[in-house]
N, C-alpha and C positions, 0 to 999 in steps of 0.2 A: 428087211422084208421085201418080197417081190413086187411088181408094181401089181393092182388090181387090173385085169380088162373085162371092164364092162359089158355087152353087150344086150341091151334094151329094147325088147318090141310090144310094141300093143297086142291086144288078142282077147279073143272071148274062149274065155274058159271052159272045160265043164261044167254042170251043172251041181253037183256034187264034186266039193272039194273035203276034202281030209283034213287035220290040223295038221300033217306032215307036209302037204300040198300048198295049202294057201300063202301066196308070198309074203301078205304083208296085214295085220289087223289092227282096226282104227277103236281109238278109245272114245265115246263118245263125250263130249264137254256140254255143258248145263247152257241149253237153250240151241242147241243145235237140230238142224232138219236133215232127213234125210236126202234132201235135195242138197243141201248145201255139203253134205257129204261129199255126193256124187260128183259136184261140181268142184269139189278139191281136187279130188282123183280122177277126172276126165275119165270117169266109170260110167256109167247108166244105171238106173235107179233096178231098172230089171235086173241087168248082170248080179249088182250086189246083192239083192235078193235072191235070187239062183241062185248063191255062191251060201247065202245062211237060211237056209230051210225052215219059214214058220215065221221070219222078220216080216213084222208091218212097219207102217207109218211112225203110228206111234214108239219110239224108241226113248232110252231113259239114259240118263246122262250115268258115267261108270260102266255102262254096259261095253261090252267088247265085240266087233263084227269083221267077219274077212274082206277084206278087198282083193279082189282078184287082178285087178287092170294091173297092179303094178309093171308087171313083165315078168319073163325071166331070168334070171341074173348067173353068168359062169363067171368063173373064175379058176387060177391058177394054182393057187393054195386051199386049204381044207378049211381052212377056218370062217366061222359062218357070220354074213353079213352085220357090221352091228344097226342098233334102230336109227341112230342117228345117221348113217350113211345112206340107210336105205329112206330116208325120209329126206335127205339131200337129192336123194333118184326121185324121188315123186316130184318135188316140187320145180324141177328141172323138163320133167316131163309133159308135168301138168301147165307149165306158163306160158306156152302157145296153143292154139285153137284152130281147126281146119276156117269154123266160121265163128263171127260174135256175133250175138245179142242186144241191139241198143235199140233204148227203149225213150222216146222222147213223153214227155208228161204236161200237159200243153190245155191252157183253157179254152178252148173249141166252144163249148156249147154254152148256153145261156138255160137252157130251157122253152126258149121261145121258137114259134115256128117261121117266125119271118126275121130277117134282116133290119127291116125298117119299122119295126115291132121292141127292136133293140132299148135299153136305156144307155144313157151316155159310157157308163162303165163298162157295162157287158160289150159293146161296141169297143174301148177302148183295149177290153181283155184281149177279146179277137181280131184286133190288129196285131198285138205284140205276138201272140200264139202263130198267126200266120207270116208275120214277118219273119219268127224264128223259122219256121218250117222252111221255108223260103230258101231263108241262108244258107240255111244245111242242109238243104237238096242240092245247091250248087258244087258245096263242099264234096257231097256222098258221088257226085262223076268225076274229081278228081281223086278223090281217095279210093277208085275201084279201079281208076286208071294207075294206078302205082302199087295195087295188088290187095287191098286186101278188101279180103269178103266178108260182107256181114250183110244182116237182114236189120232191116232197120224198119219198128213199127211206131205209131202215133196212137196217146192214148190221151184221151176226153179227161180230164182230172181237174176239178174246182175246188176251192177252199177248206172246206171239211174234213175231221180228221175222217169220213166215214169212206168221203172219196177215196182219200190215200189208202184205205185196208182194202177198197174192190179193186185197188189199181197194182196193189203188192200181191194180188191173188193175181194177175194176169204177169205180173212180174217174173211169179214161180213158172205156172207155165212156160215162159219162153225162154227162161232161162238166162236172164238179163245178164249181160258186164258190165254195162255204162247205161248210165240213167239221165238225163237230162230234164233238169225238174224235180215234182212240181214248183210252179210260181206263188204255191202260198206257205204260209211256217207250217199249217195245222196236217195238210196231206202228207208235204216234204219229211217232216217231222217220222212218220210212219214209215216212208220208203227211206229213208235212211239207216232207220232201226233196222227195217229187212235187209238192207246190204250191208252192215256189219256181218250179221247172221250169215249171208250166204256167199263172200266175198266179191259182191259187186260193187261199183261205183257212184255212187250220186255228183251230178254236177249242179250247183245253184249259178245259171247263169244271168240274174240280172238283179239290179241292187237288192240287199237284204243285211239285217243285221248280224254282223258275225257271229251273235249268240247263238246261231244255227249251227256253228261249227263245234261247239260241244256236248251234240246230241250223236254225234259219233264219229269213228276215225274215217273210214272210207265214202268220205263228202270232200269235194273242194269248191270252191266260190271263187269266180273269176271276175266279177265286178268291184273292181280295189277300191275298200271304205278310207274312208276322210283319215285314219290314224297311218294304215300304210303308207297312203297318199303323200303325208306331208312328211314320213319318214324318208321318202323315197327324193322330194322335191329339196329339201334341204343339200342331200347328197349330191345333187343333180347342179343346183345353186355353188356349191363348195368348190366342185370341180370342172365344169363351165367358168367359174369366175376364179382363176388363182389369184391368191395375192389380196384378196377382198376381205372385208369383214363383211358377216352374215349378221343380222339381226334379224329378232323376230317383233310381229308388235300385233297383239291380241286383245281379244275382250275379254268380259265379264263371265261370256259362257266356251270361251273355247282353249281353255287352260290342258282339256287331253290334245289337241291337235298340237299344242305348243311344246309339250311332254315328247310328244313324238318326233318331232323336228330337231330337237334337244339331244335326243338318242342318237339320230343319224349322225347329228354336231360332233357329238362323245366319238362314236365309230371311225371317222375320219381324223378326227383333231386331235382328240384325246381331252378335250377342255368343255365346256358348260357354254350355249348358245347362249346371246346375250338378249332379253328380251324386254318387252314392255310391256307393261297393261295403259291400254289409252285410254280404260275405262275410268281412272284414276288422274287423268290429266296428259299434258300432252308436254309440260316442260321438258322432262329430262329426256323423254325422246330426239326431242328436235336437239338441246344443247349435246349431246351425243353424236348425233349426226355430222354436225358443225364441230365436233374437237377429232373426228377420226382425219388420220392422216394417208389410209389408205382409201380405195374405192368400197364404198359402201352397198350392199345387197340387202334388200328389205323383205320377207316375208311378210304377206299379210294374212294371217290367218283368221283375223275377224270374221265371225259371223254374222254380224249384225251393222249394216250398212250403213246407219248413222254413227258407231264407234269408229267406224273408217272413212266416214268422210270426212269428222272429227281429224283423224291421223292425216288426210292427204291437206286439208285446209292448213295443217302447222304443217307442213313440211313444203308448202309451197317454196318456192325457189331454190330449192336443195337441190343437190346433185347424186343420183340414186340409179339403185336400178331396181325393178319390184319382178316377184315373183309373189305370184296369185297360183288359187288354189282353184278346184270344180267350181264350173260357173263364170269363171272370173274372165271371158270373150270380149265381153265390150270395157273393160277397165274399168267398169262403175264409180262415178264419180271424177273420173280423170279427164282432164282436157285434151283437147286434141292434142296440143302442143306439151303436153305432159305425159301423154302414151308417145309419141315422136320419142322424147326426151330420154323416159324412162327405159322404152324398148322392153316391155314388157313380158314375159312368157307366164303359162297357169300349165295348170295339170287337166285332161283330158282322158278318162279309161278308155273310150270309145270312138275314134276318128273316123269320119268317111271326110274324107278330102278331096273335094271338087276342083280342086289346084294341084292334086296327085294325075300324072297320066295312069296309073297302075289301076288307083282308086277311078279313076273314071272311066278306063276298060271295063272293070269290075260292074260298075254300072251301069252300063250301057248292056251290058249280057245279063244282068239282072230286069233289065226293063223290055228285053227282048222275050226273055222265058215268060217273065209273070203280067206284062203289059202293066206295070204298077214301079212306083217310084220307090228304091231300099230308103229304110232310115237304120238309126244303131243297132237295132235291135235283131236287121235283119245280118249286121256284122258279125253280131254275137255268133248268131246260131250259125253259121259260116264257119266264123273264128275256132267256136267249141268244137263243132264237130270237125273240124280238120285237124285241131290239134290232140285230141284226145284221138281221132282216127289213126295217128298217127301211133299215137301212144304204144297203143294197141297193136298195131304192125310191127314195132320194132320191141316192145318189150312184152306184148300178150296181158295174160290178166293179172299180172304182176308192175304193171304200169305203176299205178300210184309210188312206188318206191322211185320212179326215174322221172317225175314230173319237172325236171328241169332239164334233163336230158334231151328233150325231145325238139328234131330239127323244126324252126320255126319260119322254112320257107314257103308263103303261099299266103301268109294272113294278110287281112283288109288293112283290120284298125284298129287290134289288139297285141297285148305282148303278156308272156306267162313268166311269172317270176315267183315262186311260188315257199312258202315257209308255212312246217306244221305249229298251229297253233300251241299246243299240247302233246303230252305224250299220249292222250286218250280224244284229244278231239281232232278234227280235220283241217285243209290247207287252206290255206290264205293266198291269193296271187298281189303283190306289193307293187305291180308295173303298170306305172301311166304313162299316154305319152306328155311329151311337153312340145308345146305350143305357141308360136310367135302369131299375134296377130295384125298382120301392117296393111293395113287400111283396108280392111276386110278380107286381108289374104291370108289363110290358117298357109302359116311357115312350122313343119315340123323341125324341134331342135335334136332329139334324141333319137336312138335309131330304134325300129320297132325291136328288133331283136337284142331284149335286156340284157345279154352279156357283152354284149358289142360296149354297152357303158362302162368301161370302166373304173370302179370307184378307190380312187390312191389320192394322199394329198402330195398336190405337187411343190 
């Protein structure tokens, strides 16, 4: 057979199309909007109306409608397009956008008419809301200086699921691809549902329990939970330190963090992390310690501070090396000459590093624009909006499929590493950094850009 030649243009129809005419008709699926139609087919809600004489709003799932946008299509031979090639043309056509849609979801308001009227919390809301904003104005002149356009609006969104339904009506309107927000489960929860429906994005960018990621597919969460974390810190542990044995040494309540650590063990080794509960005593630990004949690497995934000082009081005079998890900055419990010794590193989602020249450019043009001093928060909304900005640029609204693909030059004090939970829920980002702290000087050990780490045993 000959080859096909394509050639593809946008266009506004007539008004009246024929069933001999119309390029291409969409079957509608059970809970579908006409907006989320149009926003498949980079159609306009008018066009496809014009194009089916008598269509409203209300439309019923089974029903059959013309799409006009398709283009029009020649070819060489006679024979006539089949559905799945011509649905390979749409979705080709449709995955970039002159401009996007991003809609950030941000708790602004309190209710109250003053500032100093504030209680502690509504005060604390409206920092983290303004610090994001913050970040990701910065981010939004770098990413319009490398091309790509969008309108980016702020919308008032607090807790309630009531917020999240007035905030998915302004959603439709503008016709969102990327969402940012909301910061509570009950709103988020809403605008998530809506962007499965209409193929937009939600991002949850600041700690949350990943239960949120199977309320549906097109969500992802960039603040990496305690399970990724310690899958990722092991790895990191493994291959940093060749030739070492890894152990782990856990409490009472943190038996999934150890699970997880164990996973990464399996992936690299192929063998079962060797661990311990010190909730249970601390002999066989320590006599373990004292019979290896290689360099020993300690996890500490306790969560409960007295299990672990428990674990560093028997292990005194050992020779080790510890990797700590979130939190773990000051060594808790460790002596000076025992952080020296051990040379510690922990896991960090979040870095602003005051010992980075990069990071302290970055802040010094942060304190210039807003007269106010960033914290992580203002990394995030920076971080997200430039890396999703990008997303967008280079794969349009088709992004979510290439979330690791995306160049990750320009971040503060994040890294994306991303795995779908499920086949029906959304992404997970598994990337911290890791962190030396010598004598108050955060030493970054890993490279922001998680594929730079490579994980082989040596």
């Amino acid at each position: 057979m000959r080859l096909l030649i394509l050639l593809l243009f946008f266009g506004i129809f007539s008004n009246q199309l024929t069933a001999q005419s119309c390029p291409y008709y969409h079957t509608v699926e059970q809970g579908q909007t006409l907006y989320a139609i149009s926003k498949k087919y980079a159609c306009s809600i008018d066009q496809i109306k014009a194009a089916n004489p008598g269509l409203t709003e209300n439309i019923k799932a089974g029903s059959k409608m013309c799409i006009p946008c398709v283009g029009a299509v020649e070819k060489l031979d006679s024979e006539p397009l089949s559905q799945e090639i011509v649905e390979q043309i749409v979705q080709v056509k449709t995955a970039k956008k002159e401009k996007y849609s991003i809609v950030f979801c941000l708790p602004f308001s309190s209710g109250e008419s003053s500032a100093d009227s504030l209680d502690e919390r509504s005060r604390a809301l409206r920092q983290v809301a303004l610090q994001l904003y913050r970040g990701a104005m910065m981010a939004d002149k770098k990413l319009e200086a490398i091309g790509l356009n969008a309108e980016i609006s702020i919308l008032d969104c607090g807790g309630s699921k009531e917020s999240g339904d007035r905030v998915v009506k302004i959603l439709e309107e503008k016709n969102a691809d990327l969402i940012i927000g909301p910061l509570f489960k009950e709103s988020l929860m809403s605008v998530i549902k809506w962007a499965d429906k209409n193929n937009a994005h939600v991002v949850v960018p600041i700690k949350m329990s990943s239960k949120i990621l199977l309320e549906g597919k097109n969500v992802s969460k960039v603040y990496t939970s305690a399970i990724p974390q310690w899958h990722y810190m092991v790895r990191y542990a493994m291959t940093s330190n060749p030739g070492s044995t890894v152990i782990a040494v856990y409490g009472s309540k943190d038996k999934p963090a150890t699970d997880a650590a164990n996973l990464g063990h399996i992936s690299l080794s192929g063998d079962s992390l060797k661990a311990f509960n010190v909730s249970e005593g601390t002999v066989s630990l320590v006599n373990f310690v004292k019979s290896c004949k290689q360099p020993v690497v300690i996890l500490n995934t306790c969560s409960d501070k007295k299990e672990w000082s428990t674990a560093v009081t028997a292990l005194a005079g050992l020779d080790y090396k510890l990797v700590g998890g979130e939190g773990f900055e000051d060594g808790e419990k460790l002596s000076k000459q025992t952080r020296t010794k051990t040379a510690f590193v922990f896991s960090k989602p979040v870095l602003l590093n005051y010992n980075q020249k990069s990071d302290l450019k970055w802040i010094a043009e942060f304190r210039s624009n807003f007269k106010a001093e960033p914290n992580e928060y203002a990394v995030i909304g920076h971080d997200v909006l430039m890396y999703y900005g990008k997303a967008l640029l280079a794969f349009g609204s088709e992004f979510q499929e290439h979330l690791n693909e995306v160049d990750g030059a320009g971040l503060v004090g994040m890294g994306f590493d991303f795995f779908r939970v499920s086949e029906k829920a959304g992404f997970e980002n598994s990337f911290v950094n890791v962190v030396q702290n010598n004598e108050g000087i955060w030493i970054q050990k890993n490279a922001l850009d998680s594929k730079s780490l490579i994980f082989k045993k040596e």
